[in-house]
C-alpha positions as CSV (number, residue, x, y, z in Angstrom):
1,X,0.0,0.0,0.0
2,X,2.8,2.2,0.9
3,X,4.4,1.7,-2.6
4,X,0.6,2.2,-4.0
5,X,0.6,5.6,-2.4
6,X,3.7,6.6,-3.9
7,X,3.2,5.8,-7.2
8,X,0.0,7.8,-7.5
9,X,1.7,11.3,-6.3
10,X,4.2,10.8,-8.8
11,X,1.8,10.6,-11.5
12,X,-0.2,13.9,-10.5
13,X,3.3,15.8,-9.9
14,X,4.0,14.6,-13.7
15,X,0.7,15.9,-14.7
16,X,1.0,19.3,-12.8
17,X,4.4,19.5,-14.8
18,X,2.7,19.0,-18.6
19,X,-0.1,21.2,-18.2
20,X,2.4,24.3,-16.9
21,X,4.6,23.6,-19.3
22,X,2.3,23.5,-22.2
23,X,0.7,27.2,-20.8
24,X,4.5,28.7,-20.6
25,X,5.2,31.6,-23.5
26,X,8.5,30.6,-25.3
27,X,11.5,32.8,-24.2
28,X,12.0,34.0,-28.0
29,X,8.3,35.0,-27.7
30,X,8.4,37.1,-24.6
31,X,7.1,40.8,-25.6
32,X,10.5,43.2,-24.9
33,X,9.7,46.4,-23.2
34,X,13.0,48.1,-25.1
35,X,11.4,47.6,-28.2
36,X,8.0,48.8,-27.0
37,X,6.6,51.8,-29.9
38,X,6.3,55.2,-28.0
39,X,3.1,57.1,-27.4
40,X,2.4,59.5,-30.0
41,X,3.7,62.8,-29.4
42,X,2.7,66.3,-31.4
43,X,6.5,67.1,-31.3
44,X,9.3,64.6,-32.5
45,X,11.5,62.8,-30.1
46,X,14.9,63.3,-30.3
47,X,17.5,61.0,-28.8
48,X,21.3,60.9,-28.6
49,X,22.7,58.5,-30.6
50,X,23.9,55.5,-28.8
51,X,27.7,55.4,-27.0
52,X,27.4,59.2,-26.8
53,X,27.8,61.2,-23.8
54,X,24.2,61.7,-22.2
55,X,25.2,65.5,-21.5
56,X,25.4,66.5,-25.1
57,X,23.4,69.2,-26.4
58,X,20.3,68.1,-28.4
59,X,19.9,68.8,-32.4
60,X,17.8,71.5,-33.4
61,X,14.3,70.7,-34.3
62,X,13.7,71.5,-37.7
63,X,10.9,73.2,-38.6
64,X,8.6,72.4,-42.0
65,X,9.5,75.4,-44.8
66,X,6.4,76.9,-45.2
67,X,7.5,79.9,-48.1
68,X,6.7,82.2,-45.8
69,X,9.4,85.2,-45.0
70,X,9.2,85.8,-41.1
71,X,8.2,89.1,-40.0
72,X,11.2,91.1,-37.8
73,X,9.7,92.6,-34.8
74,X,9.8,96.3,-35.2
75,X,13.1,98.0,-33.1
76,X,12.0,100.8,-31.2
77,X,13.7,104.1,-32.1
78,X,15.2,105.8,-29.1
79,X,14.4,109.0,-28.0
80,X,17.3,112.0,-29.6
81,X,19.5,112.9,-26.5
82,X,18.9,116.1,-24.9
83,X,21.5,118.5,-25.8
84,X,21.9,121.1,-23.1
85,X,24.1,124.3,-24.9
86,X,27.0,125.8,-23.7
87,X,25.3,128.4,-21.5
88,X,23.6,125.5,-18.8
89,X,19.9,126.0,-17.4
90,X,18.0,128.5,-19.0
91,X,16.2,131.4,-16.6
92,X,12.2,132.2,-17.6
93,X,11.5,133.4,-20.8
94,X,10.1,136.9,-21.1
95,X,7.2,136.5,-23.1
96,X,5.0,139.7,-24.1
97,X,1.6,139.3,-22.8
98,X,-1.2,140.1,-23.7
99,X,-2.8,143.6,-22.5
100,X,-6.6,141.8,-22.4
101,X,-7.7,139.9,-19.2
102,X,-6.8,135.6,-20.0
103,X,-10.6,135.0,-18.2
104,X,-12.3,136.7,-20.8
105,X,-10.6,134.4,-24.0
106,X,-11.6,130.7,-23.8
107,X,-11.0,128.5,-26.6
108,X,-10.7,124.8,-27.5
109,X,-8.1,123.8,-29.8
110,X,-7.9,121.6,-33.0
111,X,-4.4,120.9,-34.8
112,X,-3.8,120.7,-38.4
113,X,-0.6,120.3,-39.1
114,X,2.0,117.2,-38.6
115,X,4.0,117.9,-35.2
116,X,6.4,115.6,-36.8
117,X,7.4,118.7,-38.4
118,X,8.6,120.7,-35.9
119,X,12.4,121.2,-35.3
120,X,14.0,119.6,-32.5
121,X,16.7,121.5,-31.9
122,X,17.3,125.7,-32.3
123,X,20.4,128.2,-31.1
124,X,20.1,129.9,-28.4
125,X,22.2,133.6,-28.3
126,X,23.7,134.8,-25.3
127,X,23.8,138.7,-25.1
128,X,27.3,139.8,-24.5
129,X,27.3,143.1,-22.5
130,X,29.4,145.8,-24.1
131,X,32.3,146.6,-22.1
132,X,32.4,151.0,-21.4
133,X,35.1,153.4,-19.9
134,X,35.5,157.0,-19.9
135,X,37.6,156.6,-23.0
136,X,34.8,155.1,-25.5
137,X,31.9,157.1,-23.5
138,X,33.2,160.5,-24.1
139,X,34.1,159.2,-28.2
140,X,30.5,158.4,-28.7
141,X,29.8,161.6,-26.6
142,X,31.7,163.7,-29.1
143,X,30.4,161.9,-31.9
144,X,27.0,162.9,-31.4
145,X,27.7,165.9,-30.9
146,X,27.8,165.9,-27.0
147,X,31.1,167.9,-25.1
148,X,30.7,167.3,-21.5
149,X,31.9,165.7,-18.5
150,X,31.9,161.8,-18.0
151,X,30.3,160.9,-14.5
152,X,29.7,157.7,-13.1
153,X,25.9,156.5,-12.5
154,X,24.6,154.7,-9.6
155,X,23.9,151.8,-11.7
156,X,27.3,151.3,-12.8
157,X,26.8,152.7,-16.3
158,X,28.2,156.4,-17.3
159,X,26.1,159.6,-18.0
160,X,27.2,162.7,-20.4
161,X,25.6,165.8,-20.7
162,X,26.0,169.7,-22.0
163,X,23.6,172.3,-23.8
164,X,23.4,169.6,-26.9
165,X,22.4,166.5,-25.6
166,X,22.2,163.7,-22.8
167,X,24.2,160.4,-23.5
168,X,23.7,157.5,-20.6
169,X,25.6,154.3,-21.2
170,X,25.6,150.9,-19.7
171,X,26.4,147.3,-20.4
172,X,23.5,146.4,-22.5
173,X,21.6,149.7,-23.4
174,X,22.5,153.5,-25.0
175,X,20.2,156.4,-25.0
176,X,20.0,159.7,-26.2
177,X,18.6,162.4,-26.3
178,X,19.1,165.4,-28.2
179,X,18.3,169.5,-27.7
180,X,15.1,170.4,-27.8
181,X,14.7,173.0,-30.6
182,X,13.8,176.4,-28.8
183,X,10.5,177.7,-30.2
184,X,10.7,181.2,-32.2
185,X,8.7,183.8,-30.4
186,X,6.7,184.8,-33.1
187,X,4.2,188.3,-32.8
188,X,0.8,187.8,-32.9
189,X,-0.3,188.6,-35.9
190,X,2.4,187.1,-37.4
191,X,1.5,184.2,-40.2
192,X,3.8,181.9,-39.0
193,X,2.1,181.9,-35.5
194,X,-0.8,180.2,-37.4
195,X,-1.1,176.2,-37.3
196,X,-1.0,176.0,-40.3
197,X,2.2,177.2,-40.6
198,X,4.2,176.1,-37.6
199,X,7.8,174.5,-38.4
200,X,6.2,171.5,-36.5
201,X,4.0,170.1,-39.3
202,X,6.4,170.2,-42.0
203,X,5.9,167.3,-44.0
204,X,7.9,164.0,-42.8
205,X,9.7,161.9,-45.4
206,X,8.1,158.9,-46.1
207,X,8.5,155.5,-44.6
208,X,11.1,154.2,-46.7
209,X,13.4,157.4,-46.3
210,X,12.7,157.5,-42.4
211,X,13.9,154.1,-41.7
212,X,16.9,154.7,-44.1
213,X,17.7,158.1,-42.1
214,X,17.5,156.2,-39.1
215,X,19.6,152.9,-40.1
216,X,22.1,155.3,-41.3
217,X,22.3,157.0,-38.1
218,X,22.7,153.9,-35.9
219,X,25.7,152.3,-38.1
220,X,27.8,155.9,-38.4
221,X,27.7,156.0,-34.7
222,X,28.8,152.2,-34.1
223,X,25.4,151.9,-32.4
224,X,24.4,148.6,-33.6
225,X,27.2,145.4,-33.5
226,X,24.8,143.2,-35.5
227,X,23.2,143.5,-38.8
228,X,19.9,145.0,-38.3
229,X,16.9,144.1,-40.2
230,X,14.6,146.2,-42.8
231,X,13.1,148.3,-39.9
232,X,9.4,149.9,-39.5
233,X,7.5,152.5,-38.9
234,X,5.9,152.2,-35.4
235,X,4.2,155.9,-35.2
236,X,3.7,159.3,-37.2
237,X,3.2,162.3,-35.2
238,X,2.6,164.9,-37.9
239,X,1.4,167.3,-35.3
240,X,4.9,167.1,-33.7
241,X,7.4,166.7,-36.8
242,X,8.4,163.5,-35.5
243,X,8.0,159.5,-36.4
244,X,9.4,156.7,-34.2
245,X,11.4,153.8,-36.2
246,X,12.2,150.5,-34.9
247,X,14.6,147.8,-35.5
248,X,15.7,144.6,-34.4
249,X,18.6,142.1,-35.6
250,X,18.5,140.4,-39.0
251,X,19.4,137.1,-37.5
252,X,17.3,135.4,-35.2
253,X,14.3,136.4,-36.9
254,X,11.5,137.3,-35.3
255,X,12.3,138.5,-31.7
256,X,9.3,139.4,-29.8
257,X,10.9,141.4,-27.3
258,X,12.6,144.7,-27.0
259,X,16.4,142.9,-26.5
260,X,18.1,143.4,-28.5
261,X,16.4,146.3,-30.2
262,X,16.8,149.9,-31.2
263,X,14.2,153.0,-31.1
264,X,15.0,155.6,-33.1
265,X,12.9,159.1,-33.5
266,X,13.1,160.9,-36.4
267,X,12.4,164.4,-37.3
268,X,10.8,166.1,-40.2
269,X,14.3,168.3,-41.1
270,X,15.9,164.7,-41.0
271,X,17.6,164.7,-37.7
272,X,17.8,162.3,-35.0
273,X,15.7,163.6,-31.8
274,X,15.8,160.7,-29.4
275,X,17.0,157.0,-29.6
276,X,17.4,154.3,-27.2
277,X,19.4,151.2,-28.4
278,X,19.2,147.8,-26.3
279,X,22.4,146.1,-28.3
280,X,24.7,144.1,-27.0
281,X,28.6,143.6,-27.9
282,X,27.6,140.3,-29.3
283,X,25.0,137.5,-29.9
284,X,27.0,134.2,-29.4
285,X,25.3,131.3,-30.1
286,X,24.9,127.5,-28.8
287,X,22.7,124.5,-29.6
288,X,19.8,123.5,-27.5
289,X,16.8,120.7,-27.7
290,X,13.4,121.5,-28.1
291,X,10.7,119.9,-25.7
292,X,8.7,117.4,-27.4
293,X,6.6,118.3,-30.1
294,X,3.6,116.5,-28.0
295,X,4.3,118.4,-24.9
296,X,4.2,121.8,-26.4
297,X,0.6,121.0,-27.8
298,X,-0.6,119.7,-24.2
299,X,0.8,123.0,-22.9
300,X,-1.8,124.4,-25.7
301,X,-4.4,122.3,-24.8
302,X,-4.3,122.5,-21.0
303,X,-3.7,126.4,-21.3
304,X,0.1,126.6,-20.6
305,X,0.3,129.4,-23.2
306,X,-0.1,132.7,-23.9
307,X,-2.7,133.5,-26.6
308,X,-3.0,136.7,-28.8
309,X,-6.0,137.6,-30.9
310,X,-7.4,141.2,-32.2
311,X,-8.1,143.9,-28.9
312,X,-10.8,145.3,-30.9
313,X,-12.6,142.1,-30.5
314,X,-13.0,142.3,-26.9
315,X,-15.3,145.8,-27.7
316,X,-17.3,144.0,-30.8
317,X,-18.2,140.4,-29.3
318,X,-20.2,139.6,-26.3
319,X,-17.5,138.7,-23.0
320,X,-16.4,136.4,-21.9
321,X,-15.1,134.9,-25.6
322,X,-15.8,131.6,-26.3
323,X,-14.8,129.3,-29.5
324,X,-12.8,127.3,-31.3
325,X,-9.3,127.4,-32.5
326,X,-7.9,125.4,-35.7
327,X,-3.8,126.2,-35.5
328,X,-2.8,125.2,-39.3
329,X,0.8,126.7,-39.1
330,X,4.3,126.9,-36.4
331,X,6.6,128.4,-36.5
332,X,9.8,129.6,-34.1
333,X,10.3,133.3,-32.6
334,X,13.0,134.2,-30.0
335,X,12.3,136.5,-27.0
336,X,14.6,137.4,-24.3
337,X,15.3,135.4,-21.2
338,X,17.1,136.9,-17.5
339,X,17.9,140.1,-16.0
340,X,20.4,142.7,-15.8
341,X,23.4,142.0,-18.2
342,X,22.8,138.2,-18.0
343,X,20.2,137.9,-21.0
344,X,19.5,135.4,-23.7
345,X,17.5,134.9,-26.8
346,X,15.6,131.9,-26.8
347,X,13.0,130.1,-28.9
348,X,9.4,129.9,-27.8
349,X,6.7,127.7,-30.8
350,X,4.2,129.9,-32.3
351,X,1.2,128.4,-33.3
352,X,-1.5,130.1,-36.2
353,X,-4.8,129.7,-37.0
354,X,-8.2,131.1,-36.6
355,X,-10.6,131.2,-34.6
356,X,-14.6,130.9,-34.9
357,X,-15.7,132.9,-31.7
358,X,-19.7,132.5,-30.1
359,X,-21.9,135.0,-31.2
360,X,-19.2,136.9,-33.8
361,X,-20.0,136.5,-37.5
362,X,-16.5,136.2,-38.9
363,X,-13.3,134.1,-37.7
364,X,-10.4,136.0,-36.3
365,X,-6.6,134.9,-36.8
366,X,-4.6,133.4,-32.9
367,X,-1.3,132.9,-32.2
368,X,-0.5,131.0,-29.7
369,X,2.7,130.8,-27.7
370,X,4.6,128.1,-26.2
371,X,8.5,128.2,-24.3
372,X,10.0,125.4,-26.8
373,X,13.7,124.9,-24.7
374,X,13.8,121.5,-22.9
375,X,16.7,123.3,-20.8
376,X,14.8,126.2,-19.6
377,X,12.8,127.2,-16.0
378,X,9.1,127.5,-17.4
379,X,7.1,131.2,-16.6
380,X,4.9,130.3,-13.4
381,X,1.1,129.8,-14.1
């Protein structure tokens, strides 16, 4: 029985054997996970090649040629530097107001021109103060006919006078002043004693001989350091004899102010009355930037600027004035900047156009005026 026992375990362990082996995947079969295919991927795999160093850097990926040119991205242009001249920071312009109250003028602006336009730079010109002794002062005295003594003034300036004349000098200004013509006593009945016969209302030259009389006068006497420009008649006083001509230099073109400037009054026999000549030694000039063109229209805008239109309006049109402005034009203008002997010329933008007031039935020309020097203290207000 024992041997019985036995022999029937072996047989189930050889039957346990032949159905696991005939189950059992051949070795050459067996799936290999090296060999495996990858998941799908939008972008391709790259891999080192084999026996390389796994720190290599990876090949580019290559991209499919489409024809299509790529597009550069657009490189933004600087901003120009801001070129501060030879003469530093600038003090406050002195820009000629306006004789009308600013409350009763409001206007809203429209531009119509390109502000690409505008310069960005300009020169500014330093006023050189002439340099005076006793020596020069009592020349020019004599030159003009004046024989006294030189004194001092308490401005530091000089001062001649006798029975002809009055001759006061300083650094940046000149004026004289000649003798008054005695008038003839005349008798009563006289004709001459008539108005219509007074030496007074002798005829004066006309404009073109006045401000040649004058110019001529101003570059005999070395007045003037500068050429001057064409000149103009400010004022005729026939009553008087007399006409006032004015001048200012030909280069900058226009200045606004009286510096540097000369005011010469002519009389009807062709003499020089009265003059008074704000000329310096010298305009010396230097480079400066201009602000940007889009800041000097939001000083228009916001009303950083001073604005000139026709007086006469203000007695025509209902106050306060109200409108619009179209500016179509700019252009530059210089005006004095400083005090005493330390003066400049600088730029200011002046903007024209018209303007269609409330209430009024025709438009009227603006100008409107802006300080234009990046490098410059701004007028307060």
């Amino acid at each position: 029985m024992v041997f019985a026992a036995l022999a029937l375990i072996a047989m189930l362990l050889v039957a346990v054997w032949a159905i696991r082996g005939f189950w059992r995947t051949p070795p050459s079969e067996a799936p290999d996970a090296a060999t495996t295919p990858p998941v799908e991927s939008a972008l391709p795999v790259v891999t080192a090649p084999p026996g390389s160093p796994s720190n290599l850097p990876l090949s580019p990926v290559e991209t499919p040629d489409t024809g299509a040119t790529p597009t550069p991205a657009p490189t933004p242009t600087p901003p120009p530097p801001i070129v501060v001249g030879a003469f530093g920071e600038l003090p406050i312009p002195n820009i000629p107001q306006p004789a009308y109250p600013p409350n009763l003028l409001n206007l809203a602006y429209e531009l119509a021109i390109d502000l690409a336009r505008l310069p960005q730079d300009a020169p500014v010109y330093r006023l050189v103060p002439r340099q005076w002794d006793e020596t020069t002062v009592r020349a020019l005295a004599r030159s003009l006919g004046i024989d006294g003594t030189v004194e001092r003034t308490a401005g530091g300036g000089f001062l001649v006078r006798s029975s002809r004349g009055q001759l006061i000098v300083n650094e940046l200004t000149i004026q004289y002043q000649a003798e008054l013509p005695s008038p003839t006593p005349q008798p009563t009945n006289s004709p001459a004693a008539t108005p219509e016969t007074t030496p007074a209302e002798t005829a004066l030259p006309d404009d073109a001989e006045l401000r040649r009389i004058a110019r001529d006068w101003l570059q005999s006497h070395q007045l003037v350091s500068t050429p001057i420009d064409e000149g103009q008649v400010r004022e005729r006083l026939p009553d008087r004899g007399l006409a006032i001509v004015t001048f200012g230099p030909a280069e900058p073109t226009p200045v606004l102010s009286a510096f540097p400037g000369a005011t010469v009054t002519v009389a009807s026999d062709g003499t020089v009355r009265q003059a008074f000549v704000a000329w310096p030694a010298a305009l010396e000039p230097s480079t400066y930037s201009l602000r940007p063109a889009q800041a000097l229209w939001q000083d228009v805008q916001s009303g950083r600027a001073t604005v000139e239109v026709d007086e006469r309006l203000f007695e025509r049109a209902s106050l306060p004035l109200r409108g619009v402005a179209r500016l179509t034009s700019a252009e530059l203008a210089w005006v004095d900047a400083g005090q005493g002997s330390s003066r400049y010329l600088t730029p200011v933008v002046r903007f024209r156009g018209t303007a269609t007031i409330e209430g009024y039935p025709e438009p009227v020309e603006v100008v409107v005026t802006v300080v234009a020097v990046a490098a410059q203290a701004s007028p307060r207000g």
